[in-house]
C-alpha positions as CSV (number, residue, x, y, z in Angstrom):
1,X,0.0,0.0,0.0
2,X,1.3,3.4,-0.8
3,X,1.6,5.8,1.7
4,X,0.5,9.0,1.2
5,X,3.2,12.0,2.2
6,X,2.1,13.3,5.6
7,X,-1.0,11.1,5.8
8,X,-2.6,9.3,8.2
9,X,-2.2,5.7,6.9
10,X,1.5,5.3,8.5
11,X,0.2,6.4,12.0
12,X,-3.0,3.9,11.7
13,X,-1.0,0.6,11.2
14,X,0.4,0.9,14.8
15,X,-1.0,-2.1,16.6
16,X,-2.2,0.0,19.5
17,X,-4.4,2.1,17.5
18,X,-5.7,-0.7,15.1
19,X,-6.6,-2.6,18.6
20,X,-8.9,0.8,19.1
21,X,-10.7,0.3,16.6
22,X,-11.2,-3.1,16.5
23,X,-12.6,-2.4,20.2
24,X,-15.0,0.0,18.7
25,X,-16.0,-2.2,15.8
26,X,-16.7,-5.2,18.5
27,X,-18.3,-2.7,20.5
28,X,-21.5,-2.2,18.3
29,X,-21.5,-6.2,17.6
30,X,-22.6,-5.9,13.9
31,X,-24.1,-9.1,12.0
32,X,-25.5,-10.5,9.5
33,X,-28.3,-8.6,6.7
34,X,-27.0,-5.4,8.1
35,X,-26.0,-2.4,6.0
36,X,-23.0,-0.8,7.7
37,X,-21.6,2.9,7.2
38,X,-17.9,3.6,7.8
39,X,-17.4,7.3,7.9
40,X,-14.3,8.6,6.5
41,X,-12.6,5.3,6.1
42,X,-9.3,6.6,5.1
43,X,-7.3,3.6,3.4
44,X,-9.7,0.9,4.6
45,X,-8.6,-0.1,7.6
46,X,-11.9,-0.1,10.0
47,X,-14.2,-1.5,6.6
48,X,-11.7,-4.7,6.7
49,X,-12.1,-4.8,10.4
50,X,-15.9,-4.7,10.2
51,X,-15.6,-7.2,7.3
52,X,-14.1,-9.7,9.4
53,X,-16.2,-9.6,12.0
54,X,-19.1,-9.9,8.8
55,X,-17.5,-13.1,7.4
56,X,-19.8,-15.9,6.3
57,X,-22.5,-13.1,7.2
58,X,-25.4,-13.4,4.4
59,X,-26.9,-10.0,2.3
60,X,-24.6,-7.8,4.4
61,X,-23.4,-4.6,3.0
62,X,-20.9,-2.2,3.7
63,X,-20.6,1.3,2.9
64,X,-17.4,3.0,2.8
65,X,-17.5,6.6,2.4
66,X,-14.5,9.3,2.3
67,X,-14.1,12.6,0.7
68,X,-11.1,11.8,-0.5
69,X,-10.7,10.2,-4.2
70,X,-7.0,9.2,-3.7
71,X,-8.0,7.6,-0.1
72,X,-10.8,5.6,-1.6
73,X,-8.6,4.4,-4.4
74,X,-6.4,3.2,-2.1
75,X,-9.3,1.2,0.2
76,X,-10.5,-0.4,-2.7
77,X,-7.0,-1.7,-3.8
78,X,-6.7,-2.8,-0.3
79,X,-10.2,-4.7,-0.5
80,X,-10.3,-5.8,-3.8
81,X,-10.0,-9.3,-2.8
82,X,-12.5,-9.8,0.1
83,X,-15.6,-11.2,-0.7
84,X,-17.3,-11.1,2.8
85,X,-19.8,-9.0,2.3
86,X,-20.9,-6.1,-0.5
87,X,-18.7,-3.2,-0.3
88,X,-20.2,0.0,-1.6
89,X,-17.0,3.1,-2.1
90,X,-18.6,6.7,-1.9
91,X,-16.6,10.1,-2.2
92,X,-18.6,12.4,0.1
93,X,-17.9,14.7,3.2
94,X,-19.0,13.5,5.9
95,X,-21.5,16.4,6.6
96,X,-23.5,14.7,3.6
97,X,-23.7,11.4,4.6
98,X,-27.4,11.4,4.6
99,X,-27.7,12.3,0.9
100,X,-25.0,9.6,-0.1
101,X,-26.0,6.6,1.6
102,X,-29.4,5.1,-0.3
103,X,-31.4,3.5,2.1
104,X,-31.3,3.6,6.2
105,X,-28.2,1.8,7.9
106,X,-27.9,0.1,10.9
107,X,-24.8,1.2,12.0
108,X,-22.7,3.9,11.2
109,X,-19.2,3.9,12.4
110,X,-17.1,7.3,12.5
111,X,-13.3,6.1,13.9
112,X,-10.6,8.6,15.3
113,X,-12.3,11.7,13.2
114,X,-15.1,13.4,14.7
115,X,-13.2,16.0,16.7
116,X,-11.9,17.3,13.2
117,X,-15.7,18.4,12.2
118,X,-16.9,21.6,12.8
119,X,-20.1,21.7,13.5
120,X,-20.7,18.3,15.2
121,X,-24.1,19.1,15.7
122,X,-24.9,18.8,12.3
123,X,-22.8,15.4,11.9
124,X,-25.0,14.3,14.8
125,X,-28.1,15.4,12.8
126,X,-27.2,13.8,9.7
127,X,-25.7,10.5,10.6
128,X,-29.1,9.9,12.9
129,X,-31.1,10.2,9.1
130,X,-29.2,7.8,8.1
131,X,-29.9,5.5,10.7
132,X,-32.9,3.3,10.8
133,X,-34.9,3.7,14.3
134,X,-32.5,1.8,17.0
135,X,-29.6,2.2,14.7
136,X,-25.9,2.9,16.3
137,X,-23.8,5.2,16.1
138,X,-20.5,4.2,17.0
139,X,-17.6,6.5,17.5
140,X,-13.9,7.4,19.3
141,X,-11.4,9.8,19.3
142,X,-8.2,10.5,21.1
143,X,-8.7,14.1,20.7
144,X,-10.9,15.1,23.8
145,X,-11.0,17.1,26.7
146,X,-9.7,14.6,29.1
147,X,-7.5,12.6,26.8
148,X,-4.0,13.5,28.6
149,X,-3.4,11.2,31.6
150,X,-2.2,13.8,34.6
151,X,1.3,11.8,33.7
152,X,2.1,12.9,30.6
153,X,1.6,16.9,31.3
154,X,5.9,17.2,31.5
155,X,6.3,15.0,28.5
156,X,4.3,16.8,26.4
157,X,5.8,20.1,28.0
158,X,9.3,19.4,27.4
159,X,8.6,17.4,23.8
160,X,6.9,20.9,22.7
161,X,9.7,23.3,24.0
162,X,12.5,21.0,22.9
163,X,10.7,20.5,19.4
164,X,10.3,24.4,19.6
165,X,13.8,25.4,20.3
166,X,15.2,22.8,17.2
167,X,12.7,24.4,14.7
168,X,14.2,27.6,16.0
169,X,17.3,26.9,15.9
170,X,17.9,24.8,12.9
171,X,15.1,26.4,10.5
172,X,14.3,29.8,12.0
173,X,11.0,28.9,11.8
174,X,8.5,29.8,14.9
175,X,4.8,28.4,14.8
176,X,1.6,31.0,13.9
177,X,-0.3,31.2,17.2
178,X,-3.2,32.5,15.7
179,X,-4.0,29.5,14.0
180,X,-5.9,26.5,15.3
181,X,-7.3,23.6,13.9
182,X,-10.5,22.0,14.9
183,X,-8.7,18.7,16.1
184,X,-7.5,21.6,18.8
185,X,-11.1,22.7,20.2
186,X,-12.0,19.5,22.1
187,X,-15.3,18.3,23.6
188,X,-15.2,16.5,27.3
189,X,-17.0,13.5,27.1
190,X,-19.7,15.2,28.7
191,X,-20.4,17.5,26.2
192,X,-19.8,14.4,23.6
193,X,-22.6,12.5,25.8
194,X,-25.1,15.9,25.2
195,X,-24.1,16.2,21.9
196,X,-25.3,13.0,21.3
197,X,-28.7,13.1,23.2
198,X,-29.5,16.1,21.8
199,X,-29.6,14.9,18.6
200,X,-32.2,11.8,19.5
201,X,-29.7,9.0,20.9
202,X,-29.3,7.1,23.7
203,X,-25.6,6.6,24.9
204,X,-25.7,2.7,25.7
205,X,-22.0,2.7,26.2
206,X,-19.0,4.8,27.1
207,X,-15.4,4.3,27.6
208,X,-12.3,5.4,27.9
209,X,-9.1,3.5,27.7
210,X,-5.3,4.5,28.8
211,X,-3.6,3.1,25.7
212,X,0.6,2.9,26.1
213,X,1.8,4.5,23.0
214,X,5.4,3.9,21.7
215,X,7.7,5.8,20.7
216,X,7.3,5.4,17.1
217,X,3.8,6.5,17.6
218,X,4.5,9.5,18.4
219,X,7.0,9.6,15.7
220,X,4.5,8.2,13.2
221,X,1.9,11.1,14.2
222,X,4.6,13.8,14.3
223,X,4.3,13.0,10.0
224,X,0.7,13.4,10.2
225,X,-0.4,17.0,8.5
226,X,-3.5,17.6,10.6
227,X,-1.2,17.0,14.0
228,X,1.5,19.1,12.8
229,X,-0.8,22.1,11.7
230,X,-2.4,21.9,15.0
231,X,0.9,22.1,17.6
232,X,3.1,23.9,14.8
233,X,0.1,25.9,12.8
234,X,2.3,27.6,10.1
235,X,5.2,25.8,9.9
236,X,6.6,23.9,6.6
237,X,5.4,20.4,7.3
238,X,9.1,18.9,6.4
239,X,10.6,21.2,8.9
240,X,8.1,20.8,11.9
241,X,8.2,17.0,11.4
242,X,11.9,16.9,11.6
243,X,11.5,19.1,14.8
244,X,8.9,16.6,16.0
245,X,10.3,13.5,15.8
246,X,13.8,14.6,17.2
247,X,12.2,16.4,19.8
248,X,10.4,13.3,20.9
249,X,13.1,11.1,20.5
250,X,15.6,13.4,22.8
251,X,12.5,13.1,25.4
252,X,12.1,9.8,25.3
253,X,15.2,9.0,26.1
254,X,15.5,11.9,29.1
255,X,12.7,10.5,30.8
256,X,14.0,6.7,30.5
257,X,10.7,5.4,29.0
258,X,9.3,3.1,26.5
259,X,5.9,4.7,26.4
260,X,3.8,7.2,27.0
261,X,-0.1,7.3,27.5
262,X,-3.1,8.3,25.6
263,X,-6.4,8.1,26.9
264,X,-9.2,6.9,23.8
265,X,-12.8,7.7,24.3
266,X,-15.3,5.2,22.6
267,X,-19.0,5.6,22.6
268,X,-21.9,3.2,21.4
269,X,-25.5,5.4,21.2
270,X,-28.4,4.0,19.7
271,X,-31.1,5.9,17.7
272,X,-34.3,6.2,19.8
């Protein structure tokens, strides 16, 4: 599989974050004659999750949607072989998912994305006309209000200054403060559990998980553009992922650890 230059792909094939969303996907316990929607599905990696957990399933079909042409391209390279189920490819925002998806789903799975929209209200709004009454909505993210364990506040403090001062000090380069991208205005789970019930659902299940992340995931994210752009807004993406990643590393190896946490939020809410 290709990987796209300062995509997300390389950061999703860590094992850590593949086992969150295979966590998610068993969450919602999808089965057979159900018509599944995975919202923004990237390279394909949560639609051949929820295709193994469909296999041997009968008149089950699986709807991948992503706005991205190039993304899709790639998920249905990386799918062309299954034959579990019928898999359906739509280019769409995710804000239209209503319009793009012919017939009500049962489930609609949105993985590691939602903090990135907007106006979540409207998601909310559209993914429940989607769903057929006592449809699930499935969803996590790792980008909340909430998601740094208290122990990582001086790692994350010294892997920003240290990443700061090499940026400044081999490229001349300093961030733009005034920028901020939505993955940066984050939602407590709370407000993700009203957002939710506001918008006619039940939450039927909640969680949050302290996940040990590696070092190479934090190296892998510090190549991802929507990370960069939201703790170096501004800077040349080459130049604030070499800062990153050297930054981390120097960290890593001042503390003496292995790994560092990450809390992930996962919720399961049901249409009423």
């Amino acid at each position: 599989m290709a990987i796209e230059n300062f995509g997300f792909t390389k950061f999703s094939q860590n094992g850590f974050y593949l086992k969150q969303n295979a966590q998610l996907v068993d969450m919602a316990e999808v089965g057979s004659g159900q018509r599944i929607v995975d919202l923004a599905c990237g390279d394909g990696g949560v639609t051949k999750l929820i295709l193994e957990r469909l296999r041997g399933a009968k008149d089950s079909v699986v709807i991948a949607i992503d706005h991205s042409s190039d993304m899709l391209r790639v998920a249905m390279e990386e799918l062309k072989d299954r034959r579990d189920a019928a898999v359906q490819f739509v280019q769409s925002r995710v804000e239209h998912v209503s319009g793009s998806v012919k017939g009500s789903a049962d489930t609609v799975f949105f993985c590691n994305a939602i903090h990135y929209v907007s106006d979540k209200g409207e998601l909310i709004s559209e993914i429940s006309k989607t769903l057929k009454p006592g449809g699930q909505l499935a969803f996590n993210t790792s980008f909340f209000e909430g998601a740094h364990p208290p122990e990582t506040v001086l790692f994350a403090r010294k892997w920003m200054m240290r990443s700061l001062r090499i940026l400044r000090s081999d490229y001349g380069l300093s961030p733009e403060r005034s920028k901020k991208v939505e993955s940066r205005k984050q939602l407590t789970p709370d407000e993700y559990r009203l957002l939710v019930e506001g918008h006619g659902f039940r939450v039927a299940r909640e969680e949050i998980e302290t996940v040990p992340v590696p070092l190479d995931g934090w190296r892998d994210i510090s190549e991802f553009r929507d990370f960069i752009g939201g703790v170096m807004p501004g800077v040349p993406l080459d130049e604030a992922k070499a800062a990153l990643q050297i930054g981390c590393e120097q960290v890593f190896s001042e503390l003496k650890v292995e790994t560092m946490p990450r809390n992930w939020l996962r919720v399961l809410a049901v249409k009423i």
